[in-house]
C-alpha positions as CSV (number, residue, x, y, z in Angstrom):
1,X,0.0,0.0,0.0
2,X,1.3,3.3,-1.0
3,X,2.0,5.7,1.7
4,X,0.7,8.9,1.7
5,X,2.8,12.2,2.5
6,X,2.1,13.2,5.9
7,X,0.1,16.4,6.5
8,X,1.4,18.9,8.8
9,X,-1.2,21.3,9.8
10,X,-0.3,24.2,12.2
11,X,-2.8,25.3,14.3
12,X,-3.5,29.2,14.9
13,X,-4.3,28.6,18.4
14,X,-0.7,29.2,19.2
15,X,-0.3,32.5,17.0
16,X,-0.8,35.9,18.0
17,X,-4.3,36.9,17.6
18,X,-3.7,40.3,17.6
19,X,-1.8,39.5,13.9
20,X,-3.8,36.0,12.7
21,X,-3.0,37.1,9.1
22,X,0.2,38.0,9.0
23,X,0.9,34.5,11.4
24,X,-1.3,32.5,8.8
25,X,1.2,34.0,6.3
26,X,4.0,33.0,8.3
27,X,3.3,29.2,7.5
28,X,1.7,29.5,4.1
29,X,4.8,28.6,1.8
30,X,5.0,25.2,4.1
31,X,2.0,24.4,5.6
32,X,-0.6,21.6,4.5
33,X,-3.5,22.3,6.3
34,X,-4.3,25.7,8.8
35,X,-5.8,23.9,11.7
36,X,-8.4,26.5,13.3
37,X,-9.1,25.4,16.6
38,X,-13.3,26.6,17.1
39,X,-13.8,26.7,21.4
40,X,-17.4,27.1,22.7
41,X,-16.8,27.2,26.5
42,X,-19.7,24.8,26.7
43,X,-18.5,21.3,25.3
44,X,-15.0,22.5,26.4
45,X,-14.5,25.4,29.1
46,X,-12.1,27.3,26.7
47,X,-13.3,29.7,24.5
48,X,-11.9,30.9,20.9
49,X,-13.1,32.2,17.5
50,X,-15.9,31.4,15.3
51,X,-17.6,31.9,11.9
52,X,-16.5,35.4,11.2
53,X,-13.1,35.4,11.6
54,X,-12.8,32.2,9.8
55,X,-14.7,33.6,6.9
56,X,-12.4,36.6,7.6
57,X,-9.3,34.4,7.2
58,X,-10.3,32.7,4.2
59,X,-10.2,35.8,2.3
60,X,-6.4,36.3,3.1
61,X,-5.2,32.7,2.3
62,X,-5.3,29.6,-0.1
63,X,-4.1,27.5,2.8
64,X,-6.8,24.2,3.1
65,X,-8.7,25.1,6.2
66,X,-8.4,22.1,8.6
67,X,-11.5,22.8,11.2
68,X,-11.8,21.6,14.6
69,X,-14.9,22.0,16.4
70,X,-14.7,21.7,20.1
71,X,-18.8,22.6,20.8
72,X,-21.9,21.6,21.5
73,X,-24.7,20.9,18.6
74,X,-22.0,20.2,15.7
75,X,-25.3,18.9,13.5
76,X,-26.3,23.3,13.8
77,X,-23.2,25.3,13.3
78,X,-20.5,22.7,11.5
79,X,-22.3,23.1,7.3
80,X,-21.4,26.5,8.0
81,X,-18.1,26.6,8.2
82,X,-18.1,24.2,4.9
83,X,-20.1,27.0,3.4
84,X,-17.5,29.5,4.4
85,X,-14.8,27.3,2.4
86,X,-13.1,25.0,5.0
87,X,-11.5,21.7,3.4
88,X,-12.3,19.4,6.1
89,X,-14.5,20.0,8.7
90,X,-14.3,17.9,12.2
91,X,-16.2,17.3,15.1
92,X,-16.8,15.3,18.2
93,X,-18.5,12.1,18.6
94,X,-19.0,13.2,22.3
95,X,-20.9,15.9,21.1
96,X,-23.4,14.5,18.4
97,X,-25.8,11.6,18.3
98,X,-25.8,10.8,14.5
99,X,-22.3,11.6,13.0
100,X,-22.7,9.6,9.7
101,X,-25.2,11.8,9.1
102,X,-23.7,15.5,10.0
103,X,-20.8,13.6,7.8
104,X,-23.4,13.6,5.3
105,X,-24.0,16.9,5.3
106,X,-20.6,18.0,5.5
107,X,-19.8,16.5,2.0
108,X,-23.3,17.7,0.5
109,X,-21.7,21.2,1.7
110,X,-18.2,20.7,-0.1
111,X,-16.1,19.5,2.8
112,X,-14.2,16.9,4.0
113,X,-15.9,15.0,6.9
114,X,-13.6,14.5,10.4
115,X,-14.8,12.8,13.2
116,X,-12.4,13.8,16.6
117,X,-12.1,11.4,19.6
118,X,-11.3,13.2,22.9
119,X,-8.9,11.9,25.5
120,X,-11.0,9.6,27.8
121,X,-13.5,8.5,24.7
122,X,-12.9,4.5,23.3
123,X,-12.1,4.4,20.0
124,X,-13.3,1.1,19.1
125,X,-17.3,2.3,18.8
126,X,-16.8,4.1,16.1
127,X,-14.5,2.3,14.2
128,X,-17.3,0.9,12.0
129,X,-18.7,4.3,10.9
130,X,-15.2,5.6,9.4
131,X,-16.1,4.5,5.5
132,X,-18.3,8.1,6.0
133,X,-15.3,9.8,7.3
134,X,-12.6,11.6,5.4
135,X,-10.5,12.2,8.7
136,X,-10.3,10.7,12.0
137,X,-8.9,13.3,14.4
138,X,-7.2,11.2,17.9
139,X,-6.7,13.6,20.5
140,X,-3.2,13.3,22.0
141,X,-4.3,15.5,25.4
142,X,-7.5,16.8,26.5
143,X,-9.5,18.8,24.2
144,X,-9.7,22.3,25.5
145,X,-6.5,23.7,25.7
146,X,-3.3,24.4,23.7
147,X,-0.2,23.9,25.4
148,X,-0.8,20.2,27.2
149,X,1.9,17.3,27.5
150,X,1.7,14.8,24.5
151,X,0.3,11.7,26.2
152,X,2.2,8.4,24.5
153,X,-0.2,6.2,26.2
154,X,-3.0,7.5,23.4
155,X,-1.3,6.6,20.5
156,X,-2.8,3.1,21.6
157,X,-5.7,4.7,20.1
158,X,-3.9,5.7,16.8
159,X,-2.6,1.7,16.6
160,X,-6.5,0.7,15.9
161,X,-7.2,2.7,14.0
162,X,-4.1,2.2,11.5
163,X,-5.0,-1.5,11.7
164,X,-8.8,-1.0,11.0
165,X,-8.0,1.5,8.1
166,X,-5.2,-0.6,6.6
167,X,-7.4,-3.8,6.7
168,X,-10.7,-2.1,5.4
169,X,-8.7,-0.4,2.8
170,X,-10.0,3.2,3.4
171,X,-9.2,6.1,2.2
172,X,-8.8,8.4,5.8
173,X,-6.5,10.6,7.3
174,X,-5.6,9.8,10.4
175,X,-4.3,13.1,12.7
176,X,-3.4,13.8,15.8
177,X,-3.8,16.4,18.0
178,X,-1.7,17.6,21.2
179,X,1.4,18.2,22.1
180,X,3.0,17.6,18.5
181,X,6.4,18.6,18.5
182,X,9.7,17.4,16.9
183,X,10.4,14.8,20.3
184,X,7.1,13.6,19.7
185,X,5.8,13.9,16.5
186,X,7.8,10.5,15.4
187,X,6.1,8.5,17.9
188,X,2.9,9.5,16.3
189,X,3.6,9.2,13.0
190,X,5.7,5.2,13.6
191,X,2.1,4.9,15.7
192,X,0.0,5.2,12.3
193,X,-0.7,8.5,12.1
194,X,-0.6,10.6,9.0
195,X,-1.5,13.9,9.8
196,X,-0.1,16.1,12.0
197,X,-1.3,19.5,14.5
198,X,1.4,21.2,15.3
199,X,0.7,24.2,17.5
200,X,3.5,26.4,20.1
201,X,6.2,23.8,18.1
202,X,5.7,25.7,14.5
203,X,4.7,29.5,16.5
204,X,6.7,29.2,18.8
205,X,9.9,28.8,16.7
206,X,11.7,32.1,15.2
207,X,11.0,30.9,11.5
208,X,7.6,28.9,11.7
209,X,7.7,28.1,7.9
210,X,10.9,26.3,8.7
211,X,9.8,24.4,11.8
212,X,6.8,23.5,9.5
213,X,9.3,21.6,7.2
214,X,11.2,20.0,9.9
215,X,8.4,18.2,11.2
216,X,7.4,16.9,7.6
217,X,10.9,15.6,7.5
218,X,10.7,13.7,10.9
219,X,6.8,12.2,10.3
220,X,8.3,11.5,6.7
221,X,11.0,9.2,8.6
222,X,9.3,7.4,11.1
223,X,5.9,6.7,8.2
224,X,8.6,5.0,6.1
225,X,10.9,3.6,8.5
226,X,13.9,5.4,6.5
């Protein structure tokens, strides 16, 4: 089976948001995907930005918009943010009782469909339903917060899924989230995963485009064992 090129997707939740276009522009000549973290300090107790500014950002970049959406009632507010041009649009299965069918939607609307799996949530219940997915997004802390300690022990999590993707022969993205960082972002990436959120390890570095292409080169490594 061919392996894909991993995806490294900074996440803006780590830039300045004083200057979000001018740090979206930082990453642009290396970035894959522009994770946008979207907080509603309901489903998690952090809150972030919304519709608007992603709508607002859209207009200054052609980065692929990778959307997370940390709230409550996904099925509501997630076809908008297809409608406002994301690529791939992901929510919780804590947060929604029919995700096949907001997945559905999703694609009607012109995005890729992610499902995310917080911390303390089993992955094996939804194995099944990936065929309708386009992403599965493994958290690698608690959802909530940027910042947290990469947790190895969840890339248990990441090893299912590999196996049940591999042996179905889907066509999914696995990513991870949390705590991605050159000492860890190997260990994902040997683990199974494929895609890659990469948050105060790419804006926190002096050149960010750079730190963007030395984490490609590292998950490049460990996916083909070179």
């Amino acid at each position: 089976m061919t392996v894909p090129p991993p995806i490294v997707a900074p996440s803006i939740l780590a830039a300045d948001f004083a200057r979000l276009a001018d740090e979206v522009r930082a990453v642009e000549p290396a970035a894959d995907w522009l994770h946008v973290d979207v907080m509603d300090n309901h489903f998690v107790p952090n809150l972030t930005i919304g519709l608007p500014v992603v709508q607002s950002l859209r207009a200054v970049t052609g980065i692929p918009f990778d959307v997370h959406l940390m709230i409550t009632d996904p099925r509501r507010w997630a076809p908008g943010y297809a409608d406002a041009g994301a690529y791939n649009v992901t929510f919780h299965a804590e947060a929604c009782d029919d995700p096949v069918a907001l997945a559905k939607d999703l694609r009607s609307a012109g995005a890729k469909a992610g499902l995310a799996i917080d911390r303390d949530t089993p992955i094996e219940p939804y194995l099944e339903l990936l065929p309708s997915f386009d992403t599965l997004l493994i958290m690698t802390i608690k959802a909530g917060f940027g910042g947290q300690r990469f947790l190895p022990q969840l890339l248990d999590k990441v090893r299912a899924a590999r196996r049940h993707v591999d042996s179905g022969h889907l066509e999914l993205r696995i990513e991870v989230d949390g705590g991605i960082a050159a000492d860890t972002i190997e260990q994902a990436a040997a683990a199974g995963a494929d895609a890659f959120v990469a948050g105060t390890a790419v804006y926190g570095a002096d050149d960010p485009a750079e730190a963007v292409r030395r984490l490609r080169g590292l998950a490049e490594r460990a996916m083909t064992g070179a």
